[in-house]
N, C-alpha and C positions, 0 to 999 in steps of 0.2 A: 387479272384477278380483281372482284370485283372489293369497292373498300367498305370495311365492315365498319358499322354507324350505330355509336351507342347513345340511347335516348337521356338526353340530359333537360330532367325538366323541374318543378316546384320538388314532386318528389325525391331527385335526386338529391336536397337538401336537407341536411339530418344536424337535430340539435340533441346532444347528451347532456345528461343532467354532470354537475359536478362527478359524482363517484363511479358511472359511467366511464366519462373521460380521463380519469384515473388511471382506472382498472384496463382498459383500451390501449392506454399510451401511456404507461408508468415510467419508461424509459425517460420522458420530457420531465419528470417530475424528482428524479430518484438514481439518473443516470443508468449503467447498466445491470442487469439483475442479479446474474449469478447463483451459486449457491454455498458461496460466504468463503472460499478459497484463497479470493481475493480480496487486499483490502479495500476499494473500492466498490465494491459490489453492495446492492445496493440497502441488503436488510442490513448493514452499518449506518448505512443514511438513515435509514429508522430509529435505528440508534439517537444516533445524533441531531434529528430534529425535535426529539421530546427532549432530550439533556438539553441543550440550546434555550429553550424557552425558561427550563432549569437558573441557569448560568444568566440570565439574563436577569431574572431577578436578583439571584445574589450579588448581582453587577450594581442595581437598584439599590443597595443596601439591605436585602432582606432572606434572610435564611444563610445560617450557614455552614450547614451541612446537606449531605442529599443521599439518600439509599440509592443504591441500582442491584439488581440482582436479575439475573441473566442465567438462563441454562441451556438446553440446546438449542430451544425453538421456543421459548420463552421470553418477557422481560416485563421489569416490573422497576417504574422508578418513581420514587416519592421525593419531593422537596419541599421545604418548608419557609414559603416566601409566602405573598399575602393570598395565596390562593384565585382562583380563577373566579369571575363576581357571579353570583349564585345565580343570579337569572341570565348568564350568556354560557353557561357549560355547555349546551348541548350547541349552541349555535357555532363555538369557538371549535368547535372540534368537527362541525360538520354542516359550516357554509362560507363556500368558499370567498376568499379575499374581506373574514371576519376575524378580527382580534386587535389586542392591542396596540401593534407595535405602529398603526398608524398614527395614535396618538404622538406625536415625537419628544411632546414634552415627558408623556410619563418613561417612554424608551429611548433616551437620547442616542443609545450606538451601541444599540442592539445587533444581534445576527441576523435575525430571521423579520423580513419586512412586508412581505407580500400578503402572509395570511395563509399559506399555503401545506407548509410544513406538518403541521399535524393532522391536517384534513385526509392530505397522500399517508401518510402512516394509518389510519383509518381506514380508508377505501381498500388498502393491500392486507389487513387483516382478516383471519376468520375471526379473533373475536378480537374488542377492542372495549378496553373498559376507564372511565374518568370520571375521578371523583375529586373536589376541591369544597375544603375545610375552610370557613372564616369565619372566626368571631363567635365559636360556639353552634352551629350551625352547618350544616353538609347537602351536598346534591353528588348523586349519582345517577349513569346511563351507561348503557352497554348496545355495542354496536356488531354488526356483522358485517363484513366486507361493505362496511359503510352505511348501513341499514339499524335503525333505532331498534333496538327490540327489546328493550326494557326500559321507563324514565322511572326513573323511582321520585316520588316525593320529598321534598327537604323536609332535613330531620335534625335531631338537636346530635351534639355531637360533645366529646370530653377531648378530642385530638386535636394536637396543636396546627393552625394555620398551616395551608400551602397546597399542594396539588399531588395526587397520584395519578400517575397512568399503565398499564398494563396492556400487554398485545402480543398476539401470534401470527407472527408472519404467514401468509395464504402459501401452502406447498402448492397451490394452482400455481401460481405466480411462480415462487421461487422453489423449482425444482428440485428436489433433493436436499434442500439448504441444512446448512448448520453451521453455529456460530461458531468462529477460532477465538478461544478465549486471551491469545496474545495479541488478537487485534484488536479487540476489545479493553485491553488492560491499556494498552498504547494510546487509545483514543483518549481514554480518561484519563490518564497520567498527563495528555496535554490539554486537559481543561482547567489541572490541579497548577500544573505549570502557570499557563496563563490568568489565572485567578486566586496568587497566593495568600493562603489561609483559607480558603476554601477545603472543608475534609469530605473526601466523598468515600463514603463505604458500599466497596465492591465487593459483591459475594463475599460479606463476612470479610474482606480486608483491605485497610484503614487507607485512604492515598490522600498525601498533602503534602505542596509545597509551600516552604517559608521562604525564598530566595527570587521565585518566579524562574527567568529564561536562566541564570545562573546555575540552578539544579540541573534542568533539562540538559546543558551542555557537558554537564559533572558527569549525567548518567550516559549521554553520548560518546564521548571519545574517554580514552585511556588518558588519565592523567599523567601515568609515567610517560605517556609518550608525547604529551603534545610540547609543543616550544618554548612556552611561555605562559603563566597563572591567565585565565580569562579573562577578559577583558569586560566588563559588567556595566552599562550605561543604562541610565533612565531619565523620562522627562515626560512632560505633559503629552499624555496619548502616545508614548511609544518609547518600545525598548528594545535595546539589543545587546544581544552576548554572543564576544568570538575571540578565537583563537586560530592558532594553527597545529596541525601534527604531522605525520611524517605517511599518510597518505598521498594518492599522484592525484585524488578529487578534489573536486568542491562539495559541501556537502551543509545543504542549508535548511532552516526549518522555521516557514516564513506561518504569520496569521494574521486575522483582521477582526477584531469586537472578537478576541477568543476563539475566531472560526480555525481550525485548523489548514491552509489555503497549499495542499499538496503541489498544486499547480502555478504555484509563486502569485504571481502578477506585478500591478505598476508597483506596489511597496517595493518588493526582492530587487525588480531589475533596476528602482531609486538607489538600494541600499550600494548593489554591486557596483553601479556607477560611484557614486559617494564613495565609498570606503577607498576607491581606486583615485580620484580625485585629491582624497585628503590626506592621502600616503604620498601621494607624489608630492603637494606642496610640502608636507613637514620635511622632507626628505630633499625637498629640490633638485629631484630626479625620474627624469622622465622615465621608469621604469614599465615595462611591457601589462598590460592589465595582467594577464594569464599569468606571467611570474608572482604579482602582487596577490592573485587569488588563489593560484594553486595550494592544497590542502588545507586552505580555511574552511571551518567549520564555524557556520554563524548560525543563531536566531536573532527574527526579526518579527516586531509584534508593534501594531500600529490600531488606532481606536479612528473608527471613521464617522460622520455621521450622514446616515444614509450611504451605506454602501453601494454597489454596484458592481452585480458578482457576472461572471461570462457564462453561468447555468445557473438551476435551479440548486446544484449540490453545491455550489458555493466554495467552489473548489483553487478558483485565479479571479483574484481583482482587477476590474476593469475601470475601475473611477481614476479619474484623472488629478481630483482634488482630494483635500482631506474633508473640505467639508463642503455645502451648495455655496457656490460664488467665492472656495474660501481659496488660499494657500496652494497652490500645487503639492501634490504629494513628494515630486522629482525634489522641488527645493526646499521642501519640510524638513526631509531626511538629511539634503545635505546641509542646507543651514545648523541643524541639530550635529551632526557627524565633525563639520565643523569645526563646531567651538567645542562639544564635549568630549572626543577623540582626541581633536589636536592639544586638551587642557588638559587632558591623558598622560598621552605622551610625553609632554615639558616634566610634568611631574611623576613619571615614572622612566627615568632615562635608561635604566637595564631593558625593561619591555622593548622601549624601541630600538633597542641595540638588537633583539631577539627578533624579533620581526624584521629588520634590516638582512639578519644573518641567514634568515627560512628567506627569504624575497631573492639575493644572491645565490643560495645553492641551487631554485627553482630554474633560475635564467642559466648556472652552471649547466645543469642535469639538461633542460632544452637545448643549449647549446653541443651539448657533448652526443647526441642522441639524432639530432637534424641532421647529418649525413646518413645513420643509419636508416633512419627514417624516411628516407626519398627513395637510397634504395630499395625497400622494403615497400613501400608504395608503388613503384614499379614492376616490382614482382606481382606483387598483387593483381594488381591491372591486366600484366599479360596471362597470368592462371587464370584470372576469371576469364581470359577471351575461352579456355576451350576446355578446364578444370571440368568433373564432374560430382565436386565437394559439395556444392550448393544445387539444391533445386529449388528452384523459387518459387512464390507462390504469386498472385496475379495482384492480389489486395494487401497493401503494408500498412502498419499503425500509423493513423493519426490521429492523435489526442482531440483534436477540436472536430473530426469529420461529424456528421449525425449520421451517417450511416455505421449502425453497432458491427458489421462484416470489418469492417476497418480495427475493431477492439479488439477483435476473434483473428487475428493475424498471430500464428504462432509458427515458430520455428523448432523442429525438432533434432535435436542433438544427439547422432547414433554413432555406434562403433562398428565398424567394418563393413563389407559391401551387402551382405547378408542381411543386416539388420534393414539397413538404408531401404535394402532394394523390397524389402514387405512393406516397410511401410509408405515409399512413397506411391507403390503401386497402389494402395490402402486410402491415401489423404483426398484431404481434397483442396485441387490443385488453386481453388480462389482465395483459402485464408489460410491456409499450412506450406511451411516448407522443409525441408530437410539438410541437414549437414554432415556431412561422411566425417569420421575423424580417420584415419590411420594410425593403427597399432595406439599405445600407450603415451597417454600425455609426458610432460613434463611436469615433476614437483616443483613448481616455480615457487615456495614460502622462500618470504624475506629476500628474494631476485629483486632486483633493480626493473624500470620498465623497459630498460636497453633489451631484454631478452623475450619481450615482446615481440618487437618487430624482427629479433634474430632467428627466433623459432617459427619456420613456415608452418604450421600448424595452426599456434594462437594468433598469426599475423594474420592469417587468411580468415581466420574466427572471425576477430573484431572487425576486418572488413566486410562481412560478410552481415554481422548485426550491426555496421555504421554506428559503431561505439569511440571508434579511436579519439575524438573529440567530444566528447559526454552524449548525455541522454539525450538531448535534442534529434540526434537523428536516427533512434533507437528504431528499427524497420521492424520489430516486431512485438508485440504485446505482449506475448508470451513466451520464455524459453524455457524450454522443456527437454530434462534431460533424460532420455531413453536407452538406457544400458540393459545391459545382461543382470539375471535375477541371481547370476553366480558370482564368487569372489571377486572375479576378473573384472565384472560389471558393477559391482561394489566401490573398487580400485577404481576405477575411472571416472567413475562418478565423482568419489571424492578428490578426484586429483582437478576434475574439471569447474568445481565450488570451489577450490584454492586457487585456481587462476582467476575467478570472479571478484571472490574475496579479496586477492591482495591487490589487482589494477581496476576492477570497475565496481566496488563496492554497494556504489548506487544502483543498480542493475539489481542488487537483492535488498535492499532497504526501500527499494520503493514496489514489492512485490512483481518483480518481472517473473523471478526463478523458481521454477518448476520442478519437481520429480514425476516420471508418469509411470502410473502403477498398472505393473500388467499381469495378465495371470500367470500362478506357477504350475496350477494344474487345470488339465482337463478330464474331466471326468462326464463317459454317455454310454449310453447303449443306444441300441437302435430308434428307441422311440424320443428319446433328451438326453441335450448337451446341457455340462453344466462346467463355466469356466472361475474356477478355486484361488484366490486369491493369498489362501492360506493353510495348513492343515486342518484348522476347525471348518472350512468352508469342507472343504474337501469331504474330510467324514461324514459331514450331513449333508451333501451331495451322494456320496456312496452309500447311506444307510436310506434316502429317496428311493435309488436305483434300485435296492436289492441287490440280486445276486451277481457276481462275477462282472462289474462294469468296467469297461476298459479305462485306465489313467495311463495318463501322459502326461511326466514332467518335462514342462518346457525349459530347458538351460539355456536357449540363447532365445532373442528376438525374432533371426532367421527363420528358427525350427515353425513360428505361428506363419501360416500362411495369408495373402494380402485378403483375400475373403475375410477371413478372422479378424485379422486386424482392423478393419474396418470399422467393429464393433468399436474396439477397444479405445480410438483416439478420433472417434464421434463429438457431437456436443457435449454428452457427459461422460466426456472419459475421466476417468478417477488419476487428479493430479492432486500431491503432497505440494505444499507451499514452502517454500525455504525461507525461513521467517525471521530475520534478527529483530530480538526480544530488546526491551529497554537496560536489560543486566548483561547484555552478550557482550563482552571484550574481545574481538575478533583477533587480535594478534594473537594475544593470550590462545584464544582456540584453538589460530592456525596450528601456534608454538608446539601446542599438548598434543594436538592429532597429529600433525605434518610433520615438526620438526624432530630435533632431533630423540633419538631412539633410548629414551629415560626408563628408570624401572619401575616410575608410576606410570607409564603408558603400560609396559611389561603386563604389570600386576592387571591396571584394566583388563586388557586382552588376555587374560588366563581367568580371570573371574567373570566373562562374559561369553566365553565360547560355548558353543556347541557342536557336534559331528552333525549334518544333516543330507541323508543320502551321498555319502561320498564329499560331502562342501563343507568347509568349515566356517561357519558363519557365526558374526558377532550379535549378539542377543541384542544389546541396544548398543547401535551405531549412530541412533537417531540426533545425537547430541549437537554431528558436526551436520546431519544430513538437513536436520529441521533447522540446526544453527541457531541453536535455543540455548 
């Protein structure tokens, strides 16, 4: 066979303007796109790189408050810090690697360094509009997926100092998109966090923190339940608040110059080292790390100058220092952990009586569970040689790969062989996999984790998403749970969000957990199919149609054939996020749905039923399913 020779010559060398290479490769600039499902996805980056520039000034000293208003496909955020300097508006917002924060003196540790950030929020817009106020005085321009089409003239002005911007995410770009206003509220809450006194008004309402990482962790875990009053430290460029509760995680919530840092880095794995280090000297015992961390619940928030982040989203710190030539970040934390933890401790002697006594029941519960637990791994081992629970897909999550097929790794969670067997005929076999369950979970609320590993079922689970040891070896992007659109499929669902909830918690606080919505009807005639998703679709599917078009309610997953399916769990298959909100008390939730059988659950359930074709369905069930 002869070899085919592609001409590689002057012309095969191609230069893009700034908004070009943007709009070409947004992934590089914005991580993955999505259409706002997830919180990562990228019209949040958007978000977040105008608020950033925000927060930066108020970091400066200056403005202290900030509008945001946000609606579907909207946003509009105003702050009022010295404003942007009247003769660099148009260039700050649309050429590349221009703006202030190279100045270091006027930005000493800042987020945003490159010059980057608002440029890609411009390019990805259909319109994009900036206007900065100073001194009496205003400039305005408006842009088009990066393209000037208005400069207005500077003109005098009555409005106080600082900056607006306003923008509509490109639906070219971000398909289908729409903003989840809890991940939006989330976002901002940890800017309010990490910038105490800071009030930002979100759509009409008020967020501020006076306490900083303090509040954040109040609103995190259950007070009734944790071990011990938090623990609250602060010092030059860094603070941290933690406790423990009676979770089997870790669960941390690290950041750097206010960046939100999902992806930890050198600070987090400083801190975990440190806190492990400085427990065992007070203590003068060599106690196992995992006993010392198990069900801590820490923030940790560190000021750096000139950062050094492992993407453009700014997601895990890569700097090795706190500052150029300075300090190690590893021995910042622990020099700091230290003296102010161990000057803690001396003078709080009950706290480390309580910490002592949560460190002890951890190594108890490990040790009491490590026989079970080997067997339970050996079973595993030999089901997988020949089980046919899991089908696997060829491409598994890696957080750092650049290849996006690696993010699009999802695993689908079905009930009985019926289900399984459409859709894995359906998928597609490089970034979906599938998991058979058998018959009816377990209500595992308020279970030990011993019943883990004792129920084949959830044991074959978590080995199966490489959970049994946290998120690190989490094999898939997405879990997505795919039940029956009947009671049955209701029940399991929520019984399979109860095993999530009560052993891998993080698994839905870092947006893994999925609902996948499918149709309930089909409604066509010979010329068009139209697949219903609800009765209002449906009607106006049937009053399309005309007269006498056939409907078919689908009750199980089975009944859709792998053809059909095909459509439905595509790139834009319509998945619910299971979302925990900053107000969610998860026990508290499990207790009211799960547990035991109260007469204000009663009462719920007789105020929210309806008959629907033979099913009796709960009007809003959403509470446990969104986890809001």
């Amino acid at each position: 066979m002869a070899e085919q020779t592609v001409d590689y010559s002057e012309d095969s060398i191609k230069s893009l303007d700034w908004r070009e290479h943007i709009r070409r490769r947004p992934g590089m600039y914005i991580g993955k796109l999505g259409d706002g499902s997830s919180k990562d996805d990228g019209i949040y980056v958007l978000v977040k790189e105008i608020i950033d520039n925000s927060i930066d000034e108020y970091s400066m000293g200056f403005g202290k408050t900030l509008e945001v208003t946000i609606t579907d496909t909207k946003v509009v955020i105003r702050d009022f810090g010295r404003g942007i300097p009247l003769g660099k508006v148009i260039d700050c917002v649309s050429k590349i690697n221009t703006g202030g924060k190279f100045d270091s003196e006027a930005f000493q540790k800042s987020v945003g360094l490159n010059g980057v950030g608002t440029k890609a929020v411009n390019a990805l817009s259909t319109y994009f509009r900036v206007q900065s106020v100073r001194d009496g005085s205003t400039k305005v321009a408006e842009f088009k997926q990066g393209d000037l089409v208005h400069d207005a003239p500077l003109a005098s002005s009555s409005q106080p100092n600082g900056t607006l911007m306003e923008f509509e995410p490109d639906g070219s770009i971000f398909k289908n998109f729409k903003f989840n206003f809890e991940y939006l509220e989330e976002q901002i809450w940890n800017y309010a966090y990490l910038n105490a006194g800071l009030k930002i008004n979100f759509n009409g309402k008020s967020i501020i923190s006076k306490r900083g990482l303090l509040d954040l962790l109040e609103k995190k875990v259950e007070l009734d339940a944790i071990s011990y009053p938090i623990i609250h430290l602060r010092g030059q460029d860094i603070e941290i608040a933690f406790t423990h509760d009676n979770d089997y995680s870790e669960e941390y919530y690290s950041f750097v110059n206010g960046q939100y840092t999902s992806q930890g880095g050198t600070h987090l794995a400083a801190f975990r080292e440190a806190v492990v280090k400085t427990i065992r000297e007070f203590y003068k015992k060599d106690y196992e790390a995992s006993d010392i961390r198990t069900a801590m619940v820490a923030a940790v928030a560190v000021r750096v100058q000139e950062p050094v982040f492992e993407s453009q989203t700014k997601t895990k710190l890569g700097s090795l220092s706190i500052a150029p030539e300075g300090q190690s970040i590893k021995s910042f934390v622990l020099d700091f952990l230290k003296k102010e933890l161990d000057n803690y401790l001396h003078k709080n002697p009950k706290v480390a009586e309580e910490i002592q006594k949560r460190i002890l029941q951890s190594e108890k519960e490990r040790k009491e569970i490590a026989g079970i637990k080997k067997l339970a791994n050996e079973r595993a081992k030999k089901a997988n040689l020949h089980n046919k629970k899991l089908r696997d897909c060829r491409l598994h999550f890696n957080e750092d790969s650049k290849d996006p097929r690696h993010k699009e790794s999802t695993i689908f969670i079905t009930e009985g062989d019926s289900a399984s067997g459409s859709i894995t005929k359906a998928r597609d076999v490089q970034t979906q996999a599938v998991f058979s369950l058998r018959g009816k979970p377990l209500n595992c609320f308020n279970m030990s984790k011993r019943v883990v590993y004792q129920n084949e079922e959830f044991n074959l689970l978590q080995h199966a998403l490489s959970i049994e040891d946290g998120l690190e070896g989490l094999r898939y992007n997405r879990v997505v749970l795919a039940t029956d659109a009947d009671v049955d499929g209701s029940h399991i669902r929520l019984l399979i969000m109860t095993f999530f909830l009560q052993f891998f918690p993080d698994l839905v606080r870092n947006g893994h957990l999925f609902i996948l919505e499918t149709p309930l009807f089909r409604v066509r005639n010979k010329q068009k199919t139209f697949y219903c998703y609800d009765e209002a679709e449906k009607q106006k599917a049937m009053k399309e149609l005309g007269k006498n078009p056939e409907i078919t309610r689908f009750k199980g997953l089975g009944e859709i054939s792998p053809d059909e399916f095909s459509r439905f769990i595509a790139k834009d298959m319509r998945l619910s996020p299971v979302v925990l909100s900053q107000e969610t008390a998860v026990k508290k939730l499990l207790s009211y749905y799960m547990g035991k059988n109260t007469p204000d659950r009663q009462n719920f359930i007789v105020d929210n039923l309806r008959v629907e074709q033979d099913d009796l369905v709960l009007t809003d069930d959403s509470e446990l399913q969104q986890a809001v």
